[in-house]
Each structure stands twice: as C-alpha cells, then as structure tokens.
Short mmCIF file of the C-alpha atoms (twelve columns), coordinates in Angstrom:
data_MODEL
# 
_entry.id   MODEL 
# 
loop_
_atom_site.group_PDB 
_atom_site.id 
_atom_site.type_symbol 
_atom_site.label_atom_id 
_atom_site.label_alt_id 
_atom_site.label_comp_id 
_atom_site.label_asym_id 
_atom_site.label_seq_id 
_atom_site.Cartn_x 
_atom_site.Cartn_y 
_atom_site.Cartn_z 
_atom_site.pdbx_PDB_model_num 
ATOM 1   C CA . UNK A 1   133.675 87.020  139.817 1 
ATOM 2   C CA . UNK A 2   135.090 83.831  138.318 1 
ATOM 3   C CA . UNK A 3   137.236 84.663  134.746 1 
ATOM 4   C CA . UNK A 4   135.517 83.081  131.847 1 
ATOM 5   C CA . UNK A 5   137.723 82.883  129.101 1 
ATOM 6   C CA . UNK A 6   136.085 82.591  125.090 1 
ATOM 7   C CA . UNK A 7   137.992 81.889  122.454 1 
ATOM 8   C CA . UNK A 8   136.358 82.676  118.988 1 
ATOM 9   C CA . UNK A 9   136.387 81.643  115.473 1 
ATOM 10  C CA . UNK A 10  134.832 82.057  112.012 1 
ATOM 11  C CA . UNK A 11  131.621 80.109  113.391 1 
ATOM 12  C CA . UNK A 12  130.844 83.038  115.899 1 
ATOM 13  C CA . UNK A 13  129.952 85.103  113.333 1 
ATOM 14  C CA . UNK A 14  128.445 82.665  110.358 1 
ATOM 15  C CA . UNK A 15  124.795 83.809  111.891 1 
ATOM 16  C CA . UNK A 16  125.712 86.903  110.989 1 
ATOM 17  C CA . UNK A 17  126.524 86.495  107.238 1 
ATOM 18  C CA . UNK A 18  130.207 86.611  107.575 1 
ATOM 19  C CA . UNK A 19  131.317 83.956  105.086 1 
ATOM 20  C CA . UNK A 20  134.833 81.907  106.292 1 
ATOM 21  C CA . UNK A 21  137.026 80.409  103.681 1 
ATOM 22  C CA . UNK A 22  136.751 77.121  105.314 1 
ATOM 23  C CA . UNK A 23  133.607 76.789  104.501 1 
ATOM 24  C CA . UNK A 24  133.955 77.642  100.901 1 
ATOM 25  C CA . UNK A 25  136.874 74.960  99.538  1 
ATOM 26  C CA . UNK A 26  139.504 76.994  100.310 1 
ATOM 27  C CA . UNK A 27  137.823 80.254  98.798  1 
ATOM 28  C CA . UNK A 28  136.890 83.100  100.726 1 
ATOM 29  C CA . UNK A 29  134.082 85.182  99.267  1 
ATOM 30  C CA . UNK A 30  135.282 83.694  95.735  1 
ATOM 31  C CA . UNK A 31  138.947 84.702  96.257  1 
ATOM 32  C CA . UNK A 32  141.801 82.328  96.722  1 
ATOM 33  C CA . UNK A 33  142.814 83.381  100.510 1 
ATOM 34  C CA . UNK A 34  146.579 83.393  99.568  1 
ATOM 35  C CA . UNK A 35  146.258 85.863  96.965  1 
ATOM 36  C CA . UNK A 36  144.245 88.199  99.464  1 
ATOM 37  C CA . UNK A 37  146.072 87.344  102.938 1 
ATOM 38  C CA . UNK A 38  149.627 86.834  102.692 1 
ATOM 39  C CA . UNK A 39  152.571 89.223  102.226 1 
ATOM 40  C CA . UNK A 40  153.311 87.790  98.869  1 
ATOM 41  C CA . UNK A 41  149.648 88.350  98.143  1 
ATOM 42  C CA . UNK A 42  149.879 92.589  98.890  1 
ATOM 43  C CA . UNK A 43  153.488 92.469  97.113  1 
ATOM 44  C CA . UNK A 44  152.175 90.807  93.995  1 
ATOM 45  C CA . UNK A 45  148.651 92.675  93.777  1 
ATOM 46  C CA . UNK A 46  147.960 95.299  96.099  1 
ATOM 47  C CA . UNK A 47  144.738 96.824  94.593  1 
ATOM 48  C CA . UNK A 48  143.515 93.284  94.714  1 
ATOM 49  C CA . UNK A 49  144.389 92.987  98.350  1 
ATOM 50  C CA . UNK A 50  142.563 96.220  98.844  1 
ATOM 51  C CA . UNK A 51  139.306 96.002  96.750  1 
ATOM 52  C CA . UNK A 52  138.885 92.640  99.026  1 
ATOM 53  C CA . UNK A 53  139.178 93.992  102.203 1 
ATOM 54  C CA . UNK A 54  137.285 97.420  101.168 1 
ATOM 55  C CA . UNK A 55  134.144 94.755  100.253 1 
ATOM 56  C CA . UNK A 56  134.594 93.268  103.569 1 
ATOM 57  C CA . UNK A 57  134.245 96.534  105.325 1 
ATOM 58  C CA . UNK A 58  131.182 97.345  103.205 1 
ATOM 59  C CA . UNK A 59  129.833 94.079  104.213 1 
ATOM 60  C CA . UNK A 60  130.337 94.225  107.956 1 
ATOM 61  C CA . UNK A 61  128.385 97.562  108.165 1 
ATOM 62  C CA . UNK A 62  125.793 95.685  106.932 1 
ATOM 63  C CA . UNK A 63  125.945 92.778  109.375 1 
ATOM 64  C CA . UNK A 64  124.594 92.707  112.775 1 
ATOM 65  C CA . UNK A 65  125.789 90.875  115.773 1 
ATOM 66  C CA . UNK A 66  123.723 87.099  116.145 1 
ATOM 67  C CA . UNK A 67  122.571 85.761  119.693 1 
ATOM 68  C CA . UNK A 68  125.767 84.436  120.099 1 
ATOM 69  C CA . UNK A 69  127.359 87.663  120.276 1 
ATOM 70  C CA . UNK A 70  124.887 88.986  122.697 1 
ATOM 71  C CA . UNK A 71  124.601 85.557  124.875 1 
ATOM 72  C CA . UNK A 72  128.642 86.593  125.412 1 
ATOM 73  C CA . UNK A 73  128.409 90.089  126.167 1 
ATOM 74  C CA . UNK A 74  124.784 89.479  128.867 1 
ATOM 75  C CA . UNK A 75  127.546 86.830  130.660 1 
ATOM 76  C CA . UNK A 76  129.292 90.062  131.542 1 
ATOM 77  C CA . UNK A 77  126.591 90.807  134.785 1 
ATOM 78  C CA . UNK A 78  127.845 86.985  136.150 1 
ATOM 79  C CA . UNK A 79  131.580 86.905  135.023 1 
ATOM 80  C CA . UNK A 80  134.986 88.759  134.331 1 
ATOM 81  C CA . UNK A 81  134.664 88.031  130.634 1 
ATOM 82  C CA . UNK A 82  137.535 87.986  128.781 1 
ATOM 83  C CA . UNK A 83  137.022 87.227  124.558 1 
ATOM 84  C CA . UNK A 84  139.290 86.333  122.331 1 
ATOM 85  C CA . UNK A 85  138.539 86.234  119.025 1 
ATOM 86  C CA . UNK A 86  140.527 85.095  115.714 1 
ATOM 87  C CA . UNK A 87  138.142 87.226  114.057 1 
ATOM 88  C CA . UNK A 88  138.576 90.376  112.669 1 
ATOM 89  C CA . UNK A 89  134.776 91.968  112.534 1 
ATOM 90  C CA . UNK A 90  133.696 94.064  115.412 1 
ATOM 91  C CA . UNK A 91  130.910 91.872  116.164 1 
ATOM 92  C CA . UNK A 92  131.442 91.228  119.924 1 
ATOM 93  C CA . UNK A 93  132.172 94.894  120.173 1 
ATOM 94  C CA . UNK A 94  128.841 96.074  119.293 1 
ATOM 95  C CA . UNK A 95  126.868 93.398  120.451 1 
ATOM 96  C CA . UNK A 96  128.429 94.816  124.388 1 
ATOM 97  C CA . UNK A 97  131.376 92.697  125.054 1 
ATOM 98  C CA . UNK A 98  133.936 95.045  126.618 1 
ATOM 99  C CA . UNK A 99  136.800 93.003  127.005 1 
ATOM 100 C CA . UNK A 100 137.629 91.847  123.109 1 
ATOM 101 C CA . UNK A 101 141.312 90.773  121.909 1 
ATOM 102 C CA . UNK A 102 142.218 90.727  118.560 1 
ATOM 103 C CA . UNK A 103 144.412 87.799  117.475 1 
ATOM 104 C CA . UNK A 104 144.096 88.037  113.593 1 
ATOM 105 C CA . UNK A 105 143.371 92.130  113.394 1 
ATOM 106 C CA . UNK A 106 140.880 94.576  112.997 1 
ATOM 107 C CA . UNK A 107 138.835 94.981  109.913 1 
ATOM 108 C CA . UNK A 108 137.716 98.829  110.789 1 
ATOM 109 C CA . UNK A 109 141.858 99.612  111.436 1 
ATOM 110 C CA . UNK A 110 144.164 100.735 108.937 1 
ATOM 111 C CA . UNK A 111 148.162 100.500 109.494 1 
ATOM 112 C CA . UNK A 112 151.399 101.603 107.687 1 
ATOM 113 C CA . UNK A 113 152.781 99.110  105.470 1 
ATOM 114 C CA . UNK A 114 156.185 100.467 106.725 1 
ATOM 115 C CA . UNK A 115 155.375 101.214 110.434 1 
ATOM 116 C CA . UNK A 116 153.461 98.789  111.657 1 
ATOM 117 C CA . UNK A 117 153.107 101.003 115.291 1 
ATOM 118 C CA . UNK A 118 150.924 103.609 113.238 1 
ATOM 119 C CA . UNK A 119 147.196 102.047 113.646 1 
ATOM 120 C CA . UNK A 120 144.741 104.482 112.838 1 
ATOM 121 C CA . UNK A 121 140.557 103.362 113.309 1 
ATOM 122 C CA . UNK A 122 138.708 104.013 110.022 1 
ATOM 123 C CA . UNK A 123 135.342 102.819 110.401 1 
ATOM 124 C CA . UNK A 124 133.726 101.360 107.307 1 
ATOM 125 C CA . UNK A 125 136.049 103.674 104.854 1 
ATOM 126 C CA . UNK A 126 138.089 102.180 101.715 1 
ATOM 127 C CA . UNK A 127 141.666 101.985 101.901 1 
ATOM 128 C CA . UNK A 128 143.010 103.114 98.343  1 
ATOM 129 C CA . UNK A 129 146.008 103.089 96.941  1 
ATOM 130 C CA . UNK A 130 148.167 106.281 97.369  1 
ATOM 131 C CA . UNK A 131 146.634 106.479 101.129 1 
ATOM 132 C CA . UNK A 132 149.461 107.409 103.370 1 
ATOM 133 C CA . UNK A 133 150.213 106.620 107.004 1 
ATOM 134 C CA . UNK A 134 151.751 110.313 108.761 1 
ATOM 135 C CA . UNK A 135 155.290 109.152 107.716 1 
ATOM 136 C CA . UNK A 136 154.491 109.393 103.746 1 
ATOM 137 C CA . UNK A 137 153.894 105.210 102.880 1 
ATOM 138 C CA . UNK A 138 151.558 103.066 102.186 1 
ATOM 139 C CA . UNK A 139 148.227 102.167 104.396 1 
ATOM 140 C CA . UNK A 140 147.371 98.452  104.212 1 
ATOM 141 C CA . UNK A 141 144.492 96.700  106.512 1 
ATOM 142 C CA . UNK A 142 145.380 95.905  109.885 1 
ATOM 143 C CA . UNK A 143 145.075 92.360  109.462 1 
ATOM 144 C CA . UNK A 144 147.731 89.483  110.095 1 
ATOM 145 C CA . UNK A 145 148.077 87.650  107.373 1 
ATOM 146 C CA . UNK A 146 148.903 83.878  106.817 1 
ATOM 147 C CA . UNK A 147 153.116 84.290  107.175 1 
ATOM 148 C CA . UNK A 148 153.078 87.118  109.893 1 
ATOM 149 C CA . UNK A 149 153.229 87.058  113.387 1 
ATOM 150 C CA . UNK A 150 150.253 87.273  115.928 1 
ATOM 151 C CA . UNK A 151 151.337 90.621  118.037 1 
ATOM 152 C CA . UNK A 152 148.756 89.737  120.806 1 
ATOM 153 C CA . UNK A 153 149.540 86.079  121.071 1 
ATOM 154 C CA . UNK A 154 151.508 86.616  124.373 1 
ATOM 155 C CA . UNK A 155 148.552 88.613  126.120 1 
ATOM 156 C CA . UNK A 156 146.173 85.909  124.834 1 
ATOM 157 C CA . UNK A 157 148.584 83.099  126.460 1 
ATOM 158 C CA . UNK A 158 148.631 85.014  129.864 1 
ATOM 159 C CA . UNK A 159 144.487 85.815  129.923 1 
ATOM 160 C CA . UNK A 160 143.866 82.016  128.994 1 
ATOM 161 C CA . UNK A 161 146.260 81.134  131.861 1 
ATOM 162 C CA . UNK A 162 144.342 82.398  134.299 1 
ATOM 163 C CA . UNK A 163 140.495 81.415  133.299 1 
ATOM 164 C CA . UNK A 164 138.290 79.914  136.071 1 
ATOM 165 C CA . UNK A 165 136.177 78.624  132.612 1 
ATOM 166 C CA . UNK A 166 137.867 78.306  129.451 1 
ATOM 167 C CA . UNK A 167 135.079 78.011  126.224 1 
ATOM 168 C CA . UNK A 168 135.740 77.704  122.668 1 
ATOM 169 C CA . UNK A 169 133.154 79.044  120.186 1 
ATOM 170 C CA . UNK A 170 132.841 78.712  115.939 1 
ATOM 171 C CA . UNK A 171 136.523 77.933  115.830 1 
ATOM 172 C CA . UNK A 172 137.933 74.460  113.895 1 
ATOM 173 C CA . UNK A 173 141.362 74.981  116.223 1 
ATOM 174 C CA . UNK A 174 142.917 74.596  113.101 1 
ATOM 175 C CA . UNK A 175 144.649 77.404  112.345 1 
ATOM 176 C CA . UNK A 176 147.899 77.961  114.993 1 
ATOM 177 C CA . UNK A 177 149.077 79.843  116.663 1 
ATOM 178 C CA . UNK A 178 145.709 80.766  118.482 1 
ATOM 179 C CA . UNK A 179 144.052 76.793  118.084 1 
ATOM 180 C CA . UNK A 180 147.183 76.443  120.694 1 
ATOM 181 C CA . UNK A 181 145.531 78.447  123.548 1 
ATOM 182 C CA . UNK A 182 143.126 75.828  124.848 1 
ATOM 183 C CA . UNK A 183 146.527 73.829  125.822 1 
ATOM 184 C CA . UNK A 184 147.852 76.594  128.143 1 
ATOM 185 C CA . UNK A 185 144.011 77.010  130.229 1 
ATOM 186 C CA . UNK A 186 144.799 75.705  133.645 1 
ATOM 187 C CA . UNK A 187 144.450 71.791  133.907 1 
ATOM 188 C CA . UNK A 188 140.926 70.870  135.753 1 
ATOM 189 C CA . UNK A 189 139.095 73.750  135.159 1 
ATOM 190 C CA . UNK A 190 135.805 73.656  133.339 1 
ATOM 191 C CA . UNK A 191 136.419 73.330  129.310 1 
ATOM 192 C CA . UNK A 192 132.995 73.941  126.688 1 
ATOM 193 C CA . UNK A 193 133.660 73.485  123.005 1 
ATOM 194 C CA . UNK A 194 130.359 75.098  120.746 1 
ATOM 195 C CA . UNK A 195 130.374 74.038  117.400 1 
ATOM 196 C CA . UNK A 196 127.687 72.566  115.047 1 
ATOM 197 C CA . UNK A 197 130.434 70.888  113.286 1 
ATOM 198 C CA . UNK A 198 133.433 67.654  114.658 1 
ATOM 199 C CA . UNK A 199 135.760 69.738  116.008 1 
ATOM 200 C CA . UNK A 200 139.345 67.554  116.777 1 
ATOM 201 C CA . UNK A 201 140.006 68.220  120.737 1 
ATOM 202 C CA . UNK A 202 143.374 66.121  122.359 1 
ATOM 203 C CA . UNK A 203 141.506 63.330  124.119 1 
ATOM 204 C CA . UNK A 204 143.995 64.154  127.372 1 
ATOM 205 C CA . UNK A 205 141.491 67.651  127.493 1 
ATOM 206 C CA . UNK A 206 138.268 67.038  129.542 1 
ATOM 207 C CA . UNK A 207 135.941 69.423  126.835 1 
ATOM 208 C CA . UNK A 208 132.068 69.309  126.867 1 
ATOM 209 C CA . UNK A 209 131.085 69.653  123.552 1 
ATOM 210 C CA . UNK A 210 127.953 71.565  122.546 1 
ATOM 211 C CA . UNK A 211 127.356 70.407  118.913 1 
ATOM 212 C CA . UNK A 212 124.912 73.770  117.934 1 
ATOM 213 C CA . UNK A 213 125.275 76.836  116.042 1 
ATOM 214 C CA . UNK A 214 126.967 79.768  118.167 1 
ATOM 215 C CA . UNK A 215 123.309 81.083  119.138 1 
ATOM 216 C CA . UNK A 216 121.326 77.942  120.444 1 
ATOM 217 C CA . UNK A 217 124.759 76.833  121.542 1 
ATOM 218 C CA . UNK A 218 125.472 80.182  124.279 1 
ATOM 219 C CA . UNK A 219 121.862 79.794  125.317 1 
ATOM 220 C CA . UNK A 220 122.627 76.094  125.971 1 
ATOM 221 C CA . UNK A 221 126.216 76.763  127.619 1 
ATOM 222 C CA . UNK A 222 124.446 79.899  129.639 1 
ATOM 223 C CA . UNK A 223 122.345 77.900  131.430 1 
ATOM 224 C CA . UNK A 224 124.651 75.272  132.348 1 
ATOM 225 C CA . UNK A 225 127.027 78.073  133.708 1 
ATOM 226 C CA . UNK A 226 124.505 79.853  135.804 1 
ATOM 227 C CA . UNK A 227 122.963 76.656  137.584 1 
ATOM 228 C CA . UNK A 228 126.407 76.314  138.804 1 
ATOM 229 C CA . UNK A 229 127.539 79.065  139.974 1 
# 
C-alpha cells in the first residue's frame, strides 16, 4: 500500500462545531488565546486556564466527527494512512482513523505540571485545581501551548518523509513548527491542499488545491486518489 500522509488543522474539524481562534479575530471561544494557551497564561490564572479547557472537553463530547473525518479513516482499506493533526479533539479517532499523531496535544489527557512524562487519559472529566499527578503536583491539560515545544515534531518529520502522497487538510500553515512539514515530504510526489479558504503554499511546491470545506473536499480528493491508483 502506498503511505498517504494528512496533515490537519482547525478546518478539519469546523463541520463539527469546533470553533478556531483564527476564525474569531484572534479570540477563541471569546477568550484571548494568550491568556488560555501559554505558560504565562497558567502562571498568571490557572483556574482560568482550567475552566477553558474543562468547557472544551464538555463541548467535544458533544461534537461528532464530519465527513471529512470519516472520508480519512474509509482511505484506510486503499492506503497506509498516516494523520497528523495540529488538533487536539479526538475527532479522527472516533470517526476510525487508527494511525493519529498529536502535534499540539490531547484534549481528553491530563499531565503533571511538574512531570511532564505522567500523561494520564481522562475522558470528558474537569481538571480542578488541587488535582494531583501520583507525585503530589499539579494536573494541567495536555496541551502545548504557544511558547512550548512540540514533543512529536521529530516523529511527524520522519512519517512525512516517507509519504508516497502528502495532503494538507483545514490547516492555514501558519502556525510553525508543524506548517513546516509539507517542506520535508519527498520532492515529486503527489501534494493536495483542502481548504475553502487562500491558503499561502511556496510556489517552488507543485500543490493541487481543492478550495472546499474538509467534507466535499475528501470526497473530491477520494476520487481523484482512487482513479489513480
């Protein structure tokens, strides 16, 4: 089977009611994103930090994956799919994809503030405060936040390295490290971009652009990829 890379953004899950502060001047869900995703954020206001990621759990068990979602996963039966997603909903997970890596974090993980190794899965629960990894401090979400490093960038360099097909889904490859992958897919293979919106792409990249929402767009891009194959 060929290896069909997809990198995913914000867009991928729009269909689904997931809100990105991109899309809302800079807001996200009404907060200012630095006050609710940065280090400085958590040190200045933690039950802030908290409360907003607590809503966003609440609101993702209410969300169901879109066509998009599903259009990914059903490419499993032709291809070694490989998704990686700057999201951190579980989206892809339930729709059936079984190959899904994390760049930005997991919305249904909690870590230590103080160990970051100690990752523990907590559904849909709050995180409050006085919530304590095993080693007695602090449980924050597992999310990396604007300032912090991207733990799975390296695996995400070496999957995208190897794609037969590379395709880029809902994401404004703005926000770097992970807009960076598309430059290390191997030169001449088959690039898709799927975005309703203009989407920059260096003009040196051979991209076909699919200018639809995630849904119309996978039905679009998996019929193109399965009258070639």
């Amino acid at each position: 089977m060929k290896k069909l890379v997809i990198l995913t953004g914000a867009g991928m899950s729009a269909e689904s009611g997931i809100r990105t502060f991109r899309e809302a001047g800079g807001l996200w869900e009404e907060y200012d994103v630095m006050e609710v995703a940065s280090p400085m954020g958590w040190a200045k206001d933690m039950k802030l930090v908290l409360r907003f990621y607590n809503e966003r759990r609440r609101q993702l068990e209410g969300c169901k994956p879109n066509a998009g979602h599903l259009g990914v996963a059903s490419l499993e039966k032709h291809f070694d799919v490989h998704v990686i997603t700057q999201n951190i909903d579980n989206l892809h997970e339930r729709a059936g994809s079984s190959k899904v890596l994390h760049l930005h974090g997991e919305l249904t993980k909690a870590r230590s503030s103080a160990y970051p190794e100690l990752i523990y899965d907590i559904g849909y629960k709050d995180i409050n405060p006085g919530d304590f990894c095993e080693r007695g401090r602090q449980l924050r979400p597992h999310i990396v936040w604007f300032g912090e490093a991207v733990p799975n960038m390296d695996e995400a360099i070496r999957i995208t390295s190897t794609a037969n097909i590379f395709v880029v889904i809902g994401s404004s490859l703005n926000v770097y490290p992970a807009a960076g992958l598309i430059e290390y897919a191997p030169q001449g293979i088959p690039m898709f971009l799927i975005d309703p919106n203009e989407v920059y792409v260096p003009s040196r990249l051979k991209v076909e652009v699919i200018r639809e929402s995630a849904s119309k767009g996978m039905a679009i891009l998996t019929e193109k990829l399965l009258a070639d194959k």
